[in-house]
C-alpha positions as CSV (number, residue, x, y, z in Angstrom):
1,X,0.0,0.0,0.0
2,X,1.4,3.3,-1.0
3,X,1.9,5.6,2.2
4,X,1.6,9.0,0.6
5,X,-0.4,11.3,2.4
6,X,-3.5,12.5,0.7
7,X,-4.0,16.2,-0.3
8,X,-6.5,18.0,1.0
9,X,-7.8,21.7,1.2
10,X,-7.3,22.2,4.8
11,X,-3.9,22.5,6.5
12,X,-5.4,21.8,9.7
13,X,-6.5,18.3,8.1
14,X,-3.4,17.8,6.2
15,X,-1.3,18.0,9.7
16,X,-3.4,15.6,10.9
17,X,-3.0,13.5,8.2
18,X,0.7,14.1,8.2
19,X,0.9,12.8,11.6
20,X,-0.7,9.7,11.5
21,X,0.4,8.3,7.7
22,X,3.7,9.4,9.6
23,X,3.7,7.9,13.0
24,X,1.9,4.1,11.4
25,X,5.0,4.4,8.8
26,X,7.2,2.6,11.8
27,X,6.5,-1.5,12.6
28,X,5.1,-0.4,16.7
29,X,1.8,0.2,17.9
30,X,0.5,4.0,17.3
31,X,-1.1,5.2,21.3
32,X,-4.8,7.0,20.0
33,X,-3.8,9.3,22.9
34,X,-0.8,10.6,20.7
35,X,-3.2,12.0,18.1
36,X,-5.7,13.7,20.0
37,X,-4.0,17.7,20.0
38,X,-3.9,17.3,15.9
39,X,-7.3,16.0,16.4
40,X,-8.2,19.1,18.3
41,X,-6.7,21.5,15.8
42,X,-8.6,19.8,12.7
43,X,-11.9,21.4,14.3
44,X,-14.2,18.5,12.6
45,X,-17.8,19.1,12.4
46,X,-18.5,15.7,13.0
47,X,-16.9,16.4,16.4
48,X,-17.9,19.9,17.0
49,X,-17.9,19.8,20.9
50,X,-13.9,17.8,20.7
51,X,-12.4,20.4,22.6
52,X,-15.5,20.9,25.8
53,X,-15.5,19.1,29.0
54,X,-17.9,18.0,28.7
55,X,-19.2,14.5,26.4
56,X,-20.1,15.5,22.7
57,X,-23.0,12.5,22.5
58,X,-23.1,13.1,18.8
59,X,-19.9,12.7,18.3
60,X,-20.0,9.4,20.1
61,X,-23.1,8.2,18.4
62,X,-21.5,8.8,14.9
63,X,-18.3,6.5,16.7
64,X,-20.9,3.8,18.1
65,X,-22.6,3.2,14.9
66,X,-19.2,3.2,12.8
67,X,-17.3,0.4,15.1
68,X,-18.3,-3.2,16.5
69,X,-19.2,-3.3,19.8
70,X,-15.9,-5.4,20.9
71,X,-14.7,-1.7,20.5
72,X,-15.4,-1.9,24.8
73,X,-12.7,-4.4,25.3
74,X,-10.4,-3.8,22.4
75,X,-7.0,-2.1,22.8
76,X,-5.1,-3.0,19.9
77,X,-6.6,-2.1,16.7
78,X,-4.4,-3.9,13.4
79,X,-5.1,-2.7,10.1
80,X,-4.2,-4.8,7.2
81,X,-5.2,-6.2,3.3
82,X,-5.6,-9.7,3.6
83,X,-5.0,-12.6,5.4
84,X,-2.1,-13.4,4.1
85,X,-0.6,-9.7,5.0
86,X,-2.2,-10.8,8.6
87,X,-0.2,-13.5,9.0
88,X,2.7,-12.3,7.7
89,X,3.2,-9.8,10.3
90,X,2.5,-11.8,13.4
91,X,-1.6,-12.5,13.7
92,X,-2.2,-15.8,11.4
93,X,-5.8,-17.2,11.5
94,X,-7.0,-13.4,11.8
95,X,-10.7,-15.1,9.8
96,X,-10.8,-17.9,12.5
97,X,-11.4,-15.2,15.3
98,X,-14.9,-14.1,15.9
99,X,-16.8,-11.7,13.3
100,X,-17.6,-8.3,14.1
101,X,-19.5,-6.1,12.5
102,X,-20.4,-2.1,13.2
103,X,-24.2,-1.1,12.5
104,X,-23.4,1.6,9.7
105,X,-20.0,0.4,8.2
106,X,-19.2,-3.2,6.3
107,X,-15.5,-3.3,6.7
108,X,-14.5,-6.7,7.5
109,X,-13.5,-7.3,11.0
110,X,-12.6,-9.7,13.7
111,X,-12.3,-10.0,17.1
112,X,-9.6,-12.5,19.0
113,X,-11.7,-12.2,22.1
114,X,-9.4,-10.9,24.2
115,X,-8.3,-7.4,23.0
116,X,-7.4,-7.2,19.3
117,X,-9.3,-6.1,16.8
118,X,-8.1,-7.1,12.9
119,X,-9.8,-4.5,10.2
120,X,-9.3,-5.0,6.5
121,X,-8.1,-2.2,4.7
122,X,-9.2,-1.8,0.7
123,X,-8.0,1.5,0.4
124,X,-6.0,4.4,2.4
125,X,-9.8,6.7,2.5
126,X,-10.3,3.1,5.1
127,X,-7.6,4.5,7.0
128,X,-8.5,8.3,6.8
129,X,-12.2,7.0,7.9
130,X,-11.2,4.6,10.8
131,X,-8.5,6.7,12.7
132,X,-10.5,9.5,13.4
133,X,-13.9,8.1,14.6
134,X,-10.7,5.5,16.7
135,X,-9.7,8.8,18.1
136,X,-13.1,10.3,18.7
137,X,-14.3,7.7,20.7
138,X,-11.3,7.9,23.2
139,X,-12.0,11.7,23.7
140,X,-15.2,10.6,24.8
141,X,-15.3,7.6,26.1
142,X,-12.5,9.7,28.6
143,X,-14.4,12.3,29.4
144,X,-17.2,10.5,30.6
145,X,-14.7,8.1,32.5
146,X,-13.7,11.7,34.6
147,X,-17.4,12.2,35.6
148,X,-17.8,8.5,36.2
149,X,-15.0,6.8,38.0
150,X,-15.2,8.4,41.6
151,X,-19.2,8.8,41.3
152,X,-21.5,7.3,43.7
153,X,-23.5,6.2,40.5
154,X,-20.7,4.0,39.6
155,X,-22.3,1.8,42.4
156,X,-25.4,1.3,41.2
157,X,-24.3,0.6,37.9
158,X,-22.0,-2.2,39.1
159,X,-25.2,-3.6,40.9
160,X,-27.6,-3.3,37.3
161,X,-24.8,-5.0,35.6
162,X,-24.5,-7.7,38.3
163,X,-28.1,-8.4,38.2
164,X,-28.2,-8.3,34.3
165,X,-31.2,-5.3,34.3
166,X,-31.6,-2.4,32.4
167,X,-31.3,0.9,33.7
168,X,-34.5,1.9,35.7
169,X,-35.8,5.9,35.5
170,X,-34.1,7.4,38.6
171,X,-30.7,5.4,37.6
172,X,-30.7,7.2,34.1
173,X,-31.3,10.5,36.0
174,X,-28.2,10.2,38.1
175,X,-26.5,9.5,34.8
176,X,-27.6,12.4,33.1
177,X,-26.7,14.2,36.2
178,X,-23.2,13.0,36.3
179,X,-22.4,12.7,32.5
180,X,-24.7,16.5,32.1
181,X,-25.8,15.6,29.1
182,X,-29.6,15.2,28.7
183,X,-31.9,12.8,28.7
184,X,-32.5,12.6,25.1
185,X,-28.6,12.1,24.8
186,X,-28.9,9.4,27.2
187,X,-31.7,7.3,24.9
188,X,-29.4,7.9,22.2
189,X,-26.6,6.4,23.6
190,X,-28.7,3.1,25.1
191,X,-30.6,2.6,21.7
192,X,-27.5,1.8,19.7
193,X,-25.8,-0.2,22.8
194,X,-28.8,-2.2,23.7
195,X,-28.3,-4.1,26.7
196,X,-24.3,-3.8,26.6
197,X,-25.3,0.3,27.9
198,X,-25.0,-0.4,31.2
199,X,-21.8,-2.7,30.9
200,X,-20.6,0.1,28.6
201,X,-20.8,3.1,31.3
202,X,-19.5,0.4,33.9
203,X,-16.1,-0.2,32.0
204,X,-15.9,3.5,31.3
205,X,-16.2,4.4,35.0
206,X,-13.7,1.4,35.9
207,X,-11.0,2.5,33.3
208,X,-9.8,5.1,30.8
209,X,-9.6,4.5,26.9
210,X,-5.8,4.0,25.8
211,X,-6.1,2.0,22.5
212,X,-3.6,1.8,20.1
213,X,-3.3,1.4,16.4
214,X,-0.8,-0.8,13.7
215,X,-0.9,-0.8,10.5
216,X,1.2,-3.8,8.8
217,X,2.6,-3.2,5.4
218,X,1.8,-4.7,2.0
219,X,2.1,-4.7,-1.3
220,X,-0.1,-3.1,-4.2
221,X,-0.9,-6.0,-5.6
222,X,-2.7,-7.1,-1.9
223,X,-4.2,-3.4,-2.0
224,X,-5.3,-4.8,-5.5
225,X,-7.1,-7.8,-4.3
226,X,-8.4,-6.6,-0.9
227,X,-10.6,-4.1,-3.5
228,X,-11.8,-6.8,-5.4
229,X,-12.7,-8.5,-2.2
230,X,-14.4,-5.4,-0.9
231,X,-16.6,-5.2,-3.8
232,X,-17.2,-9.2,-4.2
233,X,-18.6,-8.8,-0.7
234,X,-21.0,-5.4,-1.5
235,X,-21.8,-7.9,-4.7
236,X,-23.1,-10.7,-2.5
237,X,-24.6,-8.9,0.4
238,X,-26.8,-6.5,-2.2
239,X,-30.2,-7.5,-2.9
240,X,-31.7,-7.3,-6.4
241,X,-35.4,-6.9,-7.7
């Protein structure tokens, strides 16, 4: 895969850019936490409220819907064109582990269960997609984890969790307290988790987000074949009349 960096009208998004084509250059794991001031600076609409104290629930909706929900437990993220390229670089069997999907993305993923998350690549706008909403979701989920993890709410979500219940009325209005955000927010935020919400705000209380990123080099001919797999897949999953 070429490792240009793409051109774009905004210097503010081309530092960015700069920073992260140029930091997954090297072989190590990329810390999320080491992108978040160019993050900042790029002043994305989609994260209007980045730079507040307090939790930009749009933001994190946009980040729910766009990764799996293993996204809780995973810290390392690896970014790659094939299996082969996978297994070359130190995680064979990568399509053994468990599929994952996100609700409003089709990127092939899969989860070792434990805390690594492999994501096929077709193209670089993959990368340029991925990275941000990565980095969008720790500025939130860690900002809610500084409103959460010395709360006496943290309590009684341990004890929904434990009893496997959903939150109750005056438990989401503690939340809403604690989080300020409102309760619409709130609704939001539980639709698209379901019944992993309450886990969700429990391991946000319990710990902060620190997830890092790899990319693993290939080739253009795998960047050539993970397209055509891409497109084999939107082929098969499309319905016709």
């Amino acid at each position: 895969m070429k490792r240009t960096v793409p051109t774009t009208g905004s210097e503010e998004i081309r530092l960015y850019m700069r920073t992260y084509y140029s930091l997954l250059r090297t072989t190590d794991e990329v810390q999320i936490q080491t992108l978040v001031e160019t993050h900042l600076g790029m002043d994305s609409p989609l994260h209007a409220k980045a730079r507040d104290d307090t939790p930009d629930v749009s933001a994190l909706v946009y980040c729910s819907l766009r990764l799996p929900p293993c996204i809780r437990q995973t810290r390392l993220v690896v970014m790659g064109q094939s299996e082969w390229v996978f297994g070359q670089r130190g995680y064979p069997g990568v399509e053994q582990w468990q599929p994952v999907v996100a609700a409003a993305r089709r990127r092939r993923s899969f989860f070792d269960g434990q805390e690594t998350l492999a994501v096929y690549v077709a193209s670089l706008s993959d990368i340029d997609d991925l990275v941000p909403i990565l980095t969008a979701f720790q500025i939130e989920w860690n900002k809610m984890h500084v409103r959460l993890h010395d709360a006496p709410v943290l309590t009684a979500l341990e004890a929904c969790v434990a009893d496997d219940r959903p939150l109750d009325d005056g438990l989401r209005a503690q939340l809403c307290e604690t989080l300020e955000v409102s309760s619409g927010d709130l609704s939001n935020l539980e639709i698209i988790w379901k019944r992993d919400f309450p886990a969700l705000l429990l391991d946000v209380g319990h710990c902060r987000k620190r997830t890092a990123v790899r990319l693993l080099a290939g080739s253009q001919v795998e960047y050539r074949k993970a397209t055509q797999r891409w497109w084999e897949n939107i082929d098969d999953n499309s319905a016709f009349d």
